[in-house]
NUDO-540269 format. One record per residue (C-alpha): y, x, z. Coordinates in steps of 0.25 Angstrom, whole numbers. Example, Ala and Ser with C-alpha at 12.3 -4.5 7.8 and 13.67 -1.06 7.14 Angstrom:
BEGIN
      yy      xx      zz
     -18      49      31
      -4      55      29
This chain:
BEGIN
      yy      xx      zz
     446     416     441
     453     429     445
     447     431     460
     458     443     463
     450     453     472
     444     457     485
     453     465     494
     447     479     487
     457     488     497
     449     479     509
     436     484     502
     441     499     501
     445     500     514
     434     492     521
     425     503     513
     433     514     517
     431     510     531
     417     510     531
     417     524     530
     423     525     544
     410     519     549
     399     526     558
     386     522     564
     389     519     580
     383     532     589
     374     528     602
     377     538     611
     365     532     619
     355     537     609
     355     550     604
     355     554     591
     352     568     581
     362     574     571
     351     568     562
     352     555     564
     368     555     564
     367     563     551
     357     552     546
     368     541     550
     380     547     546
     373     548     532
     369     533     532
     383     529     535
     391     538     523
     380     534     514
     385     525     502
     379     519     490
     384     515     477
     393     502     482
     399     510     490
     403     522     484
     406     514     472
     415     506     481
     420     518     489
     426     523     475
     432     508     473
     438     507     485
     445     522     484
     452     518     469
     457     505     474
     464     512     486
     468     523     476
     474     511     467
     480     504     480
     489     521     482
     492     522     465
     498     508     465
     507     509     478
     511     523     471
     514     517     459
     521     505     465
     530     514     472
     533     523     459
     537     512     453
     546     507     463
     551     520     465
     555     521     450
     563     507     450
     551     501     443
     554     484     442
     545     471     439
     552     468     429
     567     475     419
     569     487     413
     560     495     424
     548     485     425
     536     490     430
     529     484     416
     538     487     405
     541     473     397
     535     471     383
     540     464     373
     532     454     365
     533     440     361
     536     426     367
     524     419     373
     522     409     362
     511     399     372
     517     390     384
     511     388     397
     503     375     390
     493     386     387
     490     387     401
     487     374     401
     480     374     389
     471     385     396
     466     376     407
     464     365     398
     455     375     390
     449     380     403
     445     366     408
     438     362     395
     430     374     392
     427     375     407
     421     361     406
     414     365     394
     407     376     399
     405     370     413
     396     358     404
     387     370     397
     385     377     410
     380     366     416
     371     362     404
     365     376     402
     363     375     418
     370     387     421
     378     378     432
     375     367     441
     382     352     438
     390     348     448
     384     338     458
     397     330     466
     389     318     461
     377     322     469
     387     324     483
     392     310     479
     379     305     479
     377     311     492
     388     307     501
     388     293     495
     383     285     507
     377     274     498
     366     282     491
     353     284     497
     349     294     509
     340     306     502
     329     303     512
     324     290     512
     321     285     526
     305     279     528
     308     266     532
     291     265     538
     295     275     547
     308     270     553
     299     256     555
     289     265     561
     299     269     570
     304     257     575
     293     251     579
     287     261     587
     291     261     600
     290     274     607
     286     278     621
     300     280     629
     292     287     640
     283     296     627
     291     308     621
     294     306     608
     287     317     600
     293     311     586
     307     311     591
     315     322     584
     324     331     590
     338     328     591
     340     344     589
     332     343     576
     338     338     562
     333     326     555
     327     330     543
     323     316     538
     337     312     541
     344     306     526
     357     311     530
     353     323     534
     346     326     521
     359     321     513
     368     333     521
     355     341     516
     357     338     502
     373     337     504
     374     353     506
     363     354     497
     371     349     487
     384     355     491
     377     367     491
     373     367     477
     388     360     473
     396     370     478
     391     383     476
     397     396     475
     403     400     461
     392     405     452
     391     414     439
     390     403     430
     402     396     435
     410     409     434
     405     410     420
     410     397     416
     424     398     423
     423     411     415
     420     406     404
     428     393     404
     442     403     407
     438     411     395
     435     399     385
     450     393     390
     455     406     388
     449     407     372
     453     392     369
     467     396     375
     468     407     364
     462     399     352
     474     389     355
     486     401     359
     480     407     344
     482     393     336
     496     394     340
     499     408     338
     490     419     330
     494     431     339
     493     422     353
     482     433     359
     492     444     358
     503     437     363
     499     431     374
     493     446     377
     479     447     375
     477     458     367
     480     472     373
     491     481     369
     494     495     370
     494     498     386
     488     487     392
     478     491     397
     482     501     403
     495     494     409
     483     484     414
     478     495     424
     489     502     428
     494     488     433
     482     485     440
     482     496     448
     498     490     451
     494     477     453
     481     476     460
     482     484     473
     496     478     477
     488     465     475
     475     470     481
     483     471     495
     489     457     494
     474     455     493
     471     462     504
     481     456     513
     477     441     507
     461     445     511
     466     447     526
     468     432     527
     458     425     519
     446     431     512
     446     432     498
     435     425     490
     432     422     475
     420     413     468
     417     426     460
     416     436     472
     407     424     479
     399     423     464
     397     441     465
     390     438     480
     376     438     478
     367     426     482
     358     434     495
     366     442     504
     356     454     501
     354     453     486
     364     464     477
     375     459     468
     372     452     454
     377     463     445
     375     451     432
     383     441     440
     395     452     442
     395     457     428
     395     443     423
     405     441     435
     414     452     429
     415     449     417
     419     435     419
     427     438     431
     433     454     428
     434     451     412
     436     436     407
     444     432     420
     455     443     419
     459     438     404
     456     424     405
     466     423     418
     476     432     411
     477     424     400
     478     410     407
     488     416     419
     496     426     409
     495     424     397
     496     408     396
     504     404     410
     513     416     412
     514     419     396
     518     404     394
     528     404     407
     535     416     401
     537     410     388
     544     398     394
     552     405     403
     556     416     394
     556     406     380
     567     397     387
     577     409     393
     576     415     381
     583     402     373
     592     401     385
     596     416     382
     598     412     366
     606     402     371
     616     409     379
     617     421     368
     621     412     359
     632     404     365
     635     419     370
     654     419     368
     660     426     358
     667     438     359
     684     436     362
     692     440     353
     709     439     351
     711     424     347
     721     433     337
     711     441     330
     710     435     315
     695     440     316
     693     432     326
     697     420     320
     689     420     308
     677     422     317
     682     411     326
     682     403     313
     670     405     307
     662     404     322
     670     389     322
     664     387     308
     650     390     312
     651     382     324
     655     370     315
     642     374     305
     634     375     318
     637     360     324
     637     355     311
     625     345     310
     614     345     299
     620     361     293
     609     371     292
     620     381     297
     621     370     311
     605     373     313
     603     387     310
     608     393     324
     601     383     331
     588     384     324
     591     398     326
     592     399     340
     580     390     344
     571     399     335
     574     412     341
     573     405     353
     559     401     352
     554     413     344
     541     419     350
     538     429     341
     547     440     344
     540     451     351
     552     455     356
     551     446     370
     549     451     383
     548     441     396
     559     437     406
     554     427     416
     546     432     426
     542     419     435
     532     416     426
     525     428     431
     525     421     445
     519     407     440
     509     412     434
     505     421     445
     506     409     455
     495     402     444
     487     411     442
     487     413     460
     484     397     460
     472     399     451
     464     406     463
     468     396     473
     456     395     482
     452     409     483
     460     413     497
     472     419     498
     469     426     485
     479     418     475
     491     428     483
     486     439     478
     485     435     463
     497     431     464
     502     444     466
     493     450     456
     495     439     446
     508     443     446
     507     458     442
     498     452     431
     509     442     425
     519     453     427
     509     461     419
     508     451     408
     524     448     407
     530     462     405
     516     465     393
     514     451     388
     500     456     390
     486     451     396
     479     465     396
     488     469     407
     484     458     416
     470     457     412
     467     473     415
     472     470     429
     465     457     431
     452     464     425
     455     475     436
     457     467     447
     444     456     445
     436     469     441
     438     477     453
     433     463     462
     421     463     457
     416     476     456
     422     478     472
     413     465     476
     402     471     466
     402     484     475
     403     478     487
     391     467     484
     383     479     480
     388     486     495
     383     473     500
């Protein structure tokens, strides 16, 4: 449910503009210095919105000149995605024990506790229960017309004759609706209940999706911790030294590149998300519901950072990696050990003991049903598939990309607005491959769904 953001730098510079702004002068009428002093202080006037998004507006551009210097220092200094001169320093840690089955598994969970919660909502009358049937109802054409016709006026009608030469006071206008027309009542009731059937996304259903991603989320865990004790801290969840802090420095690295892919995007479709539409209030005039954007934050700057991180990151790209990385690292073994031996003179008698006694073990090797024939084999195979060592570090790198491409999908329907999550997802898995962490990740995503709301909070107050 991540809803990326609003161009901030449009908001900036459209704010910053403002300021460039005068009352028009009539040089027809003329006017005292009071009166011009009166409007030049009506016009530099600013309340608390204002100012509030006057200071907003001056860190984002200040962020948008320390992330291009920093960009070009690190350029400058040979700085790379990826080897001995990364821009995030590798760390080792241990194999990703889960598959990409646990995504699955996550959805499943999703689905079930979504269904769930969606039948207690619906009890407790916090939403309303779907009515396709009553639509169905509607546009069959067998059922009965919602106004019943009176059938002693139509025989009034047709026995009465009237005078072709007298106007007809009774006759309606053809201009005029028929309101005693069925069909016209049935389009009535159509959009009545159209209306109603399809209506903008609410609080309460924002809580349930909320709540349903964050029920998946804990089921996911319950099943990752029957399998391995320590599955929390593997898969990255628990902070270590740094994070944090490596969490904001790559926000401001991450978010303004992406905030100007944003900006372009917006110049050719609009950007709009169910939760900005939910923040609008319901009158043009009324003020914003300060209780509907605390829940709002919370569910939308809190639960959904983590509860994404952890389906995108942790399960789909942590799984991706471990097949990628799990199978090239048997491959490698492989090729190790079948590695030639060293040449020596055919003349060398130490050469021809060890020659011997290597011709000897081959025998005891091949030989079938020895304990000495299965050793190196179960050998190989073990330390091939040995997840506990913390001394692993990541090479494949497309499973950055796939999971990036996901996670883009995932906000089909919202604009052009899956191009720049791409792009930002993709700083995000970078994040999470070179730490093995979440916290990284999840401080950005908290940053970037935090500084959304309170921008449209400001701006809805402005309003």
């Amino acid at each position: 449910m991540s809803f990326g953001f609003p161009t901030a730098s449009h908001w900036a510079c459209s704010f910053l503009a403002q300021a460039d702004v005068t009352a028009p002068v009539d040089s027809t009428n003329a006017t005292t210095a009071s009166e011009i002093a009166s409007e030049s202080a009506e016009v530099v006037e600013l309340g608390l919105p204002e100012i509030a998004l006057l200071i907003l507006s001056l860190l984002i551009l200040l962020a948008f000149a320390t992330s291009l210097s920093q960009w070009i220092r690190l350029l400058y200094h040979g700085k790379r995605p990826f080897g001995a001169k990364a821009f995030v320093p590798v760390r080792p840690r241990h194999l990703p024990f889960w598959s990409v089955l646990y995504f699955v598994v996550f959805i499943g969970a999703l689905i079930f506790s979504s269904s769930l919660l969606q039948g207690a909502f619906q009890a407790a009358g916090w939403i309303e229960k779907p009515v396709a049937q009553a639509a169905e109802n509607l546009s069959d054409p067998q059922t009965e017309p919602l106004v019943a016709t009176d059938p002693v006026a139509e025989n009034s009608d047709q026995t009465d004759t009237p005078d072709e030469d007298a106007p007809d006071e009774d006759a309606p206008d053809e201009d005029a609706p028929d309101e005693d027309a069925p069909h016209n009542a049935e389009e009535d009731n159509a959009e009545e209940i159209v209306a109603e059937g399809s209506p903008g996304l609410s609080v309460p259903q924002l809580t349930l999706s909320t709540l349903g991603m964050l029920t998946a989320t804990l089921i996911t865990l319950m099943i990752l911790c029957l399998n391995h004790r320590s599955a929390i801290s593997r898969i990255g969840l628990i902070p270590k030294r740094g994070d944090i802090g490596l969490g904001l420095r790559s926000a401001l690295m991450i978010l303004p590149p992406t905030m100007l892919i944003m900006t372009a995007v917006s110049l050719m479709q609009e950007y709009s998300h169910p939760v900005l539409d939910a923040l609008q209030p319901d009158e043009s005039e009324a003020g914003p519901n300060y209780a509907v954007f605390a829940l709002l934050f919370v569910t939308t700057a809190l639960v959904t950072p983590v509860v994404e991180e952890f389906w995108i990151r942790g399960l789909l790209q942590g799984g991706l990696q471990r097949l990628a990385d799990w199978r090239l690292s048997m491959v490698r073994q492989s090729f190790e050990q079948s590695a030639a031996p060293i040449e020596t003179p055919d003349d060398d008698p130490t050469f021809q003991l060890q020659r011997e006694a290597t011709n000897i073990n081959e025998t005891a090797y091949m030989a079938p049903g020895t304990a000495a024939g299965t050793e190196p084999l179960v050998a190989t195979v073990s330390t091939a598939m040995h997840t506990d060592s913390s001394d692993w570090t990541p090479t494949a790198i497309w499973p950055v990309f796939v999971a990036s491409l996901v996670f883009a999908l995932l906000h089909w329907g919202q604009g052009l607005a899956p191009i720049p999550l791409f792009f930002l997802s993709l700083g995000l898995g970078y994040l999470y491959r070179q730490t093995g962490s979440l916290i990284p990740p999840i401080i950005v995503h908290f940053v970037l769904n935090g500084l959304t709301m309170l921008m449209t909070l400001i701006e809805m107050s402005r309003a």
